[in-house]
LOLO-54034 format. One line per field, with one value per atom (N, C-alpha, C): x, y, z; atom name. Coordinates in steps of 0.2 Angstrom, whole numbers. Example, Ala and Ser with C-alpha at 12.3 -4.5 7.8 and 13.67 -1.06 7.14 Angstrom:
<atoms>
X: [66_62_66_64_68_64]
Y: [-28_-22_-16_-11_-5_0]
Z: [39_39_39_35_36_39]
drenza: [N_CA_C_N_CA_C]
</atoms>
This chain:
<atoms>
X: [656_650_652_649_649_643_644_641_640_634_633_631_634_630_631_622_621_620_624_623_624_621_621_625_628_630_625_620_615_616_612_615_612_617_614_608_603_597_597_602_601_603_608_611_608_611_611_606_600_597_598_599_600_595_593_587_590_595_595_588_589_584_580_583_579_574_577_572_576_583_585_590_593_596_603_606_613_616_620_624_630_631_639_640_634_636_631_630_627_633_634_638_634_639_635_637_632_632_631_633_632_624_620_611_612_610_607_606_600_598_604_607_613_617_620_624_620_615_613_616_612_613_622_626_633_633_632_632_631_625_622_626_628_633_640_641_649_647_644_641_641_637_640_643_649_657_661_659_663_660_655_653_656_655_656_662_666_670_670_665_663_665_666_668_662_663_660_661_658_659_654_656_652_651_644_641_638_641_638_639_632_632_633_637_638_646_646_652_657_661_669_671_669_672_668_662_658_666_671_675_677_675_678_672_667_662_663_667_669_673_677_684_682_677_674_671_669_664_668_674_681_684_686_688_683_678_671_674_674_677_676_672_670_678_676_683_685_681_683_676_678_671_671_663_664_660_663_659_656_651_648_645_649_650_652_649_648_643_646_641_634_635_626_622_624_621_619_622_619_613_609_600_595_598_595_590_582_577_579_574_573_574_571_569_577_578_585_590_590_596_596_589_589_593_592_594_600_604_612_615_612_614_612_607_607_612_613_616_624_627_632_634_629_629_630_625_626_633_635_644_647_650_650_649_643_641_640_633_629_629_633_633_629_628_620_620_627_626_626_625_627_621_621_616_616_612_614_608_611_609_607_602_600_597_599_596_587_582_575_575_576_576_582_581_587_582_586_584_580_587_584_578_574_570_564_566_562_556_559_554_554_560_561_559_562_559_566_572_578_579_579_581_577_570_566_565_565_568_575_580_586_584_581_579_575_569_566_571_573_578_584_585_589_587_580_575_578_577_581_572_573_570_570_566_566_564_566_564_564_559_559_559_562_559_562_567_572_572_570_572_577_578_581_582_588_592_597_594_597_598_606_608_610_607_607_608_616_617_615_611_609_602_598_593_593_590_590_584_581_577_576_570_570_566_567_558_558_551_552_546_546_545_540_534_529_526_517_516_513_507_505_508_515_518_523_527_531_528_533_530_537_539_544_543_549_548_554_556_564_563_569_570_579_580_584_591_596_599_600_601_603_597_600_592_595_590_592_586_591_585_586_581_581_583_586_586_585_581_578_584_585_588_587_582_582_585_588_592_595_600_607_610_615_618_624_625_632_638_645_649_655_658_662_669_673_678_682_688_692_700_704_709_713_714_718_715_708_705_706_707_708_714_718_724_727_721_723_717_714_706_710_716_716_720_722_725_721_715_710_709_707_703_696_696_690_688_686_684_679_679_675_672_666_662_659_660_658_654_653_647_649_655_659_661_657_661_654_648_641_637_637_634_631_635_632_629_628_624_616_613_607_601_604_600_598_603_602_600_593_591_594_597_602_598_589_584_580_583_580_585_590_595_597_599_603_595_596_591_585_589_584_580_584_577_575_575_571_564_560_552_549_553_550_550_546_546_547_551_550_546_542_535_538_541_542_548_552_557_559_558_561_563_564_567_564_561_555_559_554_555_557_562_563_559_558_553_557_552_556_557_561_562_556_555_552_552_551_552_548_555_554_552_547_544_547_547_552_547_548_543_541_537_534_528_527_521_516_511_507_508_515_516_517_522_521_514_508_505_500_500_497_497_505_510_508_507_504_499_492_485_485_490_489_490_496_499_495_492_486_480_479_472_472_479_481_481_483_483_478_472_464_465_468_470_464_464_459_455]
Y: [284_288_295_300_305_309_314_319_325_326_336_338_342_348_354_356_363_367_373_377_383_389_396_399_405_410_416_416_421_425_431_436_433_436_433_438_437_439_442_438_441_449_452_456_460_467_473_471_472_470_476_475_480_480_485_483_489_486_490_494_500_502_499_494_488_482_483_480_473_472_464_467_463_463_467_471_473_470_464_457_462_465_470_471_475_478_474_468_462_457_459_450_441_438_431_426_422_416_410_403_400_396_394_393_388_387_384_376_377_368_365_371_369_363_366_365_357_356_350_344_346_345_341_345_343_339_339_333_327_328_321_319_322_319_316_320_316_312_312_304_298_301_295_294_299_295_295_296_292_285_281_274_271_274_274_276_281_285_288_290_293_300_302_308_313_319_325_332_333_341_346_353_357_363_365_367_375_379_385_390_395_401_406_411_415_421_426_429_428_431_428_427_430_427_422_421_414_410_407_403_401_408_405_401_401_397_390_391_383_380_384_382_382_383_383_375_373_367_360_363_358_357_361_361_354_356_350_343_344_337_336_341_342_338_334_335_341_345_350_353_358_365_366_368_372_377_384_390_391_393_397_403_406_414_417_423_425_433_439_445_441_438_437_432_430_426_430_437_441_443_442_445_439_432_428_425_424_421_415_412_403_401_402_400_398_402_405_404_402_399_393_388_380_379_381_382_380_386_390_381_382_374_368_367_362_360_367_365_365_367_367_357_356_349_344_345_342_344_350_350_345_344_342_333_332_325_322_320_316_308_303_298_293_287_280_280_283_280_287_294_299_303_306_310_318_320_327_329_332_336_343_346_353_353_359_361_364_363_365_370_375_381_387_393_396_403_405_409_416_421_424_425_417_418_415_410_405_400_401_399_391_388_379_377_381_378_375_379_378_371_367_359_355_355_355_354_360_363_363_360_357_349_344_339_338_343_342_344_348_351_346_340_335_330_328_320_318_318_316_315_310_306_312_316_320_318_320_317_325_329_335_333_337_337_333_329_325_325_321_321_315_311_305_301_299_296_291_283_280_273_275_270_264_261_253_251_252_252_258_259_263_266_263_266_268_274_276_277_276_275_283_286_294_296_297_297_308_309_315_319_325_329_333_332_336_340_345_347_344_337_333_328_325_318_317_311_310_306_305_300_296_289_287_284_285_284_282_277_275_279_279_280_279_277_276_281_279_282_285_290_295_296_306_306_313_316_322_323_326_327_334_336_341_339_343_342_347_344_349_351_357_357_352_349_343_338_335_329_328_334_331_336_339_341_344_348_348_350_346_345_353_353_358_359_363_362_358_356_353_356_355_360_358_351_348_351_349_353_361_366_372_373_368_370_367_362_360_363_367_366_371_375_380_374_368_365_360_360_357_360_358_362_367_371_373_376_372_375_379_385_389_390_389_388_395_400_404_405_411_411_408_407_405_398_396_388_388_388_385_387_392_396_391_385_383_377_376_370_370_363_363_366_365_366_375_376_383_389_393_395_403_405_414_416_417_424_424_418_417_417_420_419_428_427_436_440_445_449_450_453_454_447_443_436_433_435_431_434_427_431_435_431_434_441_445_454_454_459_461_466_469_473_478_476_480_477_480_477_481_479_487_482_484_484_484_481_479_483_489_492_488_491_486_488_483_480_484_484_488_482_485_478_477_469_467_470_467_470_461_460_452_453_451_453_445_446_442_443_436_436_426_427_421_419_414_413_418_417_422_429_430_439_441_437_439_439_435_434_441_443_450_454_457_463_462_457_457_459_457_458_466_468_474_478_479_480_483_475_477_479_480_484_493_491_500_503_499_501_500_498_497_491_486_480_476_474_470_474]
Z: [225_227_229_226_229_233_236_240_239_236_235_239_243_247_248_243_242_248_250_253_252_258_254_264_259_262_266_272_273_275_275_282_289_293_300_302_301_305_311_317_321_322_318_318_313_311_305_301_297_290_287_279_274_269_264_259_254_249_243_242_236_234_229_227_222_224_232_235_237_235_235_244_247_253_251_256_254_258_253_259_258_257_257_264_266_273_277_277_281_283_291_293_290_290_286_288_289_292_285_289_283_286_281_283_288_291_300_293_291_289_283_281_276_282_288_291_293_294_295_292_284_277_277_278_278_285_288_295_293_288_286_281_277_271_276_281_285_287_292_294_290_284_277_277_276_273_279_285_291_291_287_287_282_276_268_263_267_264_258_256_250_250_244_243_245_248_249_249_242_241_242_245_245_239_239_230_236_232_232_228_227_224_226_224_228_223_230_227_227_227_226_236_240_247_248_245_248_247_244_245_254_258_265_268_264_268_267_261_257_262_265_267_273_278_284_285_279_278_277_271_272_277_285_289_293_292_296_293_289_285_277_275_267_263_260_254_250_246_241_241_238_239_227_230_222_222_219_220_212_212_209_208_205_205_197_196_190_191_190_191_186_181_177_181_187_192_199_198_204_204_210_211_207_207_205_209_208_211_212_216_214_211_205_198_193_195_192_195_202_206_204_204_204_198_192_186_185_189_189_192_198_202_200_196_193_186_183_177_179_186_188_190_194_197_190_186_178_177_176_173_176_182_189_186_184_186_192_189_196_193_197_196_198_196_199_205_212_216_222_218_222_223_230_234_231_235_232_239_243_248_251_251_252_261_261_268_266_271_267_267_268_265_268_266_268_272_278_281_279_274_269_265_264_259_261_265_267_263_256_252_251_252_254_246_241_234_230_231_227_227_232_233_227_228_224_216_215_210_206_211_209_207_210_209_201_202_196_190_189_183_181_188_185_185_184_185_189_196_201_207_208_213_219_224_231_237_242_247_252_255_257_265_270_277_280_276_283_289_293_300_301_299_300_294_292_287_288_285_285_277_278_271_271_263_263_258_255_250_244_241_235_237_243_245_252_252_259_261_267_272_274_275_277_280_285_290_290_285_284_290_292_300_295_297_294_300_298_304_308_307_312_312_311_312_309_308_301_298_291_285_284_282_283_275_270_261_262_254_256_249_245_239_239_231_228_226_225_222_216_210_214_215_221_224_228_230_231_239_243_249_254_254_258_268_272_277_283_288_293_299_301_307_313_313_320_317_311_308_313_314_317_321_325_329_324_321_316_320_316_322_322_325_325_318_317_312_318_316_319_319_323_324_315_316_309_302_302_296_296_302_300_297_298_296_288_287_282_275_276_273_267_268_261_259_258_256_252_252_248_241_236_232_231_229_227_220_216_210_208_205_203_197_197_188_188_183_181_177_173_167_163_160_153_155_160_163_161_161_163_157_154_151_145_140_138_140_147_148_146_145_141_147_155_159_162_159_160_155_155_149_152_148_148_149_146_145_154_158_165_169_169_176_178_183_186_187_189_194_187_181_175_173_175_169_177_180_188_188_187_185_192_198_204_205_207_207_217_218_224_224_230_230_232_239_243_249_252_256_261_267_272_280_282_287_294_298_303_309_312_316_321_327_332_338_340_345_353_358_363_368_372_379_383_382_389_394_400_406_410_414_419_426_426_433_439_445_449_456_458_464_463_469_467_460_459_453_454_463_464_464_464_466_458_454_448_443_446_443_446_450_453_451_449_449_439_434_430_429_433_432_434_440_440_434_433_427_420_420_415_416_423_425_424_425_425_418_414_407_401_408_404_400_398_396_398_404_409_415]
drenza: [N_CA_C_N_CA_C_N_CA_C_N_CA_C_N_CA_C_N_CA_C_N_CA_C_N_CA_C_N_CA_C_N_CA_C_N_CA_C_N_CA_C_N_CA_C_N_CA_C_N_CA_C_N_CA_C_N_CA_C_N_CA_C_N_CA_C_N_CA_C_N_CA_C_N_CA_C_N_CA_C_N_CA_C_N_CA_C_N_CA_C_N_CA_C_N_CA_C_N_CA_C_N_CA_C_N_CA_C_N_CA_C_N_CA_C_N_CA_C_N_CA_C_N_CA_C_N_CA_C_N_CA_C_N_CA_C_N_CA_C_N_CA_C_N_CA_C_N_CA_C_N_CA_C_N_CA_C_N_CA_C_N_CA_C_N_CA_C_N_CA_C_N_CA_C_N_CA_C_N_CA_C_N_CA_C_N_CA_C_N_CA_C_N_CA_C_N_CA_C_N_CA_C_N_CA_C_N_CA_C_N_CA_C_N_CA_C_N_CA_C_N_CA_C_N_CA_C_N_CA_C_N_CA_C_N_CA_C_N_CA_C_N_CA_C_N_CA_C_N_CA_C_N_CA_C_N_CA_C_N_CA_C_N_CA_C_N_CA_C_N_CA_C_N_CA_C_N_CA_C_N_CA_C_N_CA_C_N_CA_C_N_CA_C_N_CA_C_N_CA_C_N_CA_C_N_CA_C_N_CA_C_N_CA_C_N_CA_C_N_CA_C_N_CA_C_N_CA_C_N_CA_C_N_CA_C_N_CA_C_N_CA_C_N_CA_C_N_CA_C_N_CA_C_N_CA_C_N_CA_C_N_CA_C_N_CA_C_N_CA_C_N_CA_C_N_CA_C_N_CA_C_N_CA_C_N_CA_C_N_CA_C_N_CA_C_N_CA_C_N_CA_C_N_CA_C_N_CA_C_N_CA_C_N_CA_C_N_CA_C_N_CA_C_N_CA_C_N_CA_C_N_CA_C_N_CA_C_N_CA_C_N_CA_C_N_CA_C_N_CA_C_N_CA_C_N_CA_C_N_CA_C_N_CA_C_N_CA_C_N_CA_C_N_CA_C_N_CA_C_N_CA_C_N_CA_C_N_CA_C_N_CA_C_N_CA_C_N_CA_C_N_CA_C_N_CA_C_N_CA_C_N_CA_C_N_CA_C_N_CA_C_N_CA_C_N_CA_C_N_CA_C_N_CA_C_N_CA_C_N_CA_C_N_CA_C_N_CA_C_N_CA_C_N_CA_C_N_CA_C_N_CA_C_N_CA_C_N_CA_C_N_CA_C_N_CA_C_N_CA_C_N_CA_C_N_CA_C_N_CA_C_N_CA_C_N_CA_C_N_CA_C_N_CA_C_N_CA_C_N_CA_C_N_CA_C_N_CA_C_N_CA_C_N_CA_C_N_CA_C_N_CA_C_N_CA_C_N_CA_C_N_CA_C_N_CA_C_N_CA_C_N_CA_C_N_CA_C_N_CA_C_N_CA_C_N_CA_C_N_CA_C_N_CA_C_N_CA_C_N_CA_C_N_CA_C_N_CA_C_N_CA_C_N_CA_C_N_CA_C_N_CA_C_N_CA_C_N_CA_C_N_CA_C_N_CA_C_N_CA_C_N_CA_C_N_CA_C_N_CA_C_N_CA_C_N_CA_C_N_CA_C_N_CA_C_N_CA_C_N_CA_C_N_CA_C_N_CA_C_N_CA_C_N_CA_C_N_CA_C_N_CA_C_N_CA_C_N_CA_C_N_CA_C_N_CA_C_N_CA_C_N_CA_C_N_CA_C_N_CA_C_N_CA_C_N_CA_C_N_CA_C_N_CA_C_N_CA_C_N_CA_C_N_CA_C_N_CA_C_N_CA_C_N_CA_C_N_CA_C_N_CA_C_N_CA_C_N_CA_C_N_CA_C_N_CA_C_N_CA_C_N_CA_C_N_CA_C_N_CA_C_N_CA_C_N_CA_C_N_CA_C_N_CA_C_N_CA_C_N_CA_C_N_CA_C_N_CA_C_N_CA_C_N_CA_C_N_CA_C_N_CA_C_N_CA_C_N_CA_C_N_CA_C_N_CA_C_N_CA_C]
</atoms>
C-alpha cells in the first residue's frame, strides 16, 4: 500500500506579495510556505502508516528548490518525495497542473489498495479544483472536504465538513481525497528525521520523463496552453492600524459611540 501526497510550495501571504507583469505571482522574490491543508493532507497519510506501515510519498510541482519542501515533509515522516519540475510546466493553470500530476502519479503507479491525498485547495489560488481534477483524469473514486478519516481495510470512512453540516460517504480504494485544515493537527519534523531526510530519496520527473504520457496533452500545459487568462493582478493596498480602545465594557462602549458621533458615522 502506498500514499500520495500531493502538495504545493505557496508564497506566504502573510508577508511581501509580488505580481509579474504578466499577471502570474513573482514566487522568486516571495518567502514560501508549504500550503496549510497540504500539511493536513500529510498528517493524514502518517497516521496511516503509524497504524499500517504503508509507504508514504510526497508529489510536488514545482522548481528545482521545491525539493527542500520535500525534504521538510520527509523529516515529518514522509518516506521519499517526487519533484516535478520542467521550465514547459511553468505558469501552469489548474487545468494543466491536474494533467502534469496526474500523468506524473500514472508514471509513478497507483495501485488497488493506494490513496492519493490532496490538501482542498492551495492558498495562492484558492480554486480547491486540482484534487478533483487529478481524480477525474485518473478514474479515480473523490472524496472533497475531509474532516475525519477512518480505514477499514480498502474502504475508508469520511465524514466530509460542508457549510451547513457534514456528510459522512465511505468509498473504496484506490481513491483520492481532499482534506481540510480542521482534519488534524500536523505534527512537527523531528530531530532524527532532520538529520536523516537528505538521506531519503527524492526523484525528479521532468518534461522528458513525462512528456509521452497518454495523460498529458503538450498543446495544454505551461503558461502558453493554460486556458485560464489572468485579467488583472495587483497587489491590495494596506490597510492602516486599528486602534484598541481599554476600559470597561461600558467606558469602551462610550468612547466608541463617541467616536463615531464625531465623525458623523452615528
Amino acid at each position: 500500500m502506498r500514499i500520495y501526497v500531493c502538495v504545493k510550495q505557496v508564497p506566504d501571504t502573510s508577508g511581501k506579495v509580488a505580481v509579474n507583469e504578466n499577471g502570474t505571482l513573482d514566487r522568486a522574490s516571495m518567502a514560501t510556505i508549504i500550503n496549510p491543508d497540504d500539511m493536513s493532507a500529510m498528517e493524514a497519510a502518517l497516521r496511516i502508516k503509524d497504524e499500517t506501515g504503508c509507504q508514504v510519498t510526497a508529489v510536488t510541482m514545482g522548481p528545482p528548490p521545491a525539493e527542500g519542501m520535500l525534504r521538510e515533509l520527509i523529516a515529518m515522516g514522509a518516506d521519499d518525495g517526487v519533484l516535478i519540475s520542467g521550465r514547459e510546466f511553468g505558469g501552469s493553470d489548474t487545468f494543466a497542473t491536474s494533467q502534469i500530476v496526474a500523468g506524473a502519479l500514472s508514471h509513478l503507479g497507483v495501485g488497488e489498495e493506494d490513496i492519493i491525498f490532496c490538501g482542498r485547495q492551495a492558498i495562492d489560488g484558492d480554486t480547491a479544483q486540482v484534487g478533483p481534477q487529478i481524480a477525474e483524469k485518473l478514474n479515480l473514486p473523490q472524496v472533497t472536504y475531509a474532516a475525519a478519516i477512518e480505514k477499514d481495510g480498502k474502504v475508508l470512512k469520511v465524514r466530509r465538513l460542508l457549510e451547513d453540516g457534514y456528510m459522512t460517504v465511505e468509498v473504496q480504494t484506490p481513491c483520492l481525497i481532499t482534506c481540510v485544515k480542521e482534519l488534524n493537527e500536523p505534527r512537527y519534523m523531528t530531530v532524527k528525521g532532520i538529520l536523516e531526510c537528505y538521506k531519503k530519496p527524492v526523484a525528479v520527473l521532468d518534461f522528458e520523463a513525462l512528456k509521452d504520457e497518454p495523460l498529458i496533452d503538450l498543446d495544454t500545459i505551461g503558461l502558453k496552453g493554460s486556458p485560464t487568462n489572468i485579467f488583472r493582478s495587483f497587489t491590495p493596498p494596506q490597510k492602516g492600524a486599528g486602534q484598541m480602545l481599554a476600559g470597561s465594557p461600558q467606558e469602551m462602549v462610550n468612547e466608541l459611540a463617541g467616536q463615531l458621533a464625531a465623525k458623523h458615522v452615528i
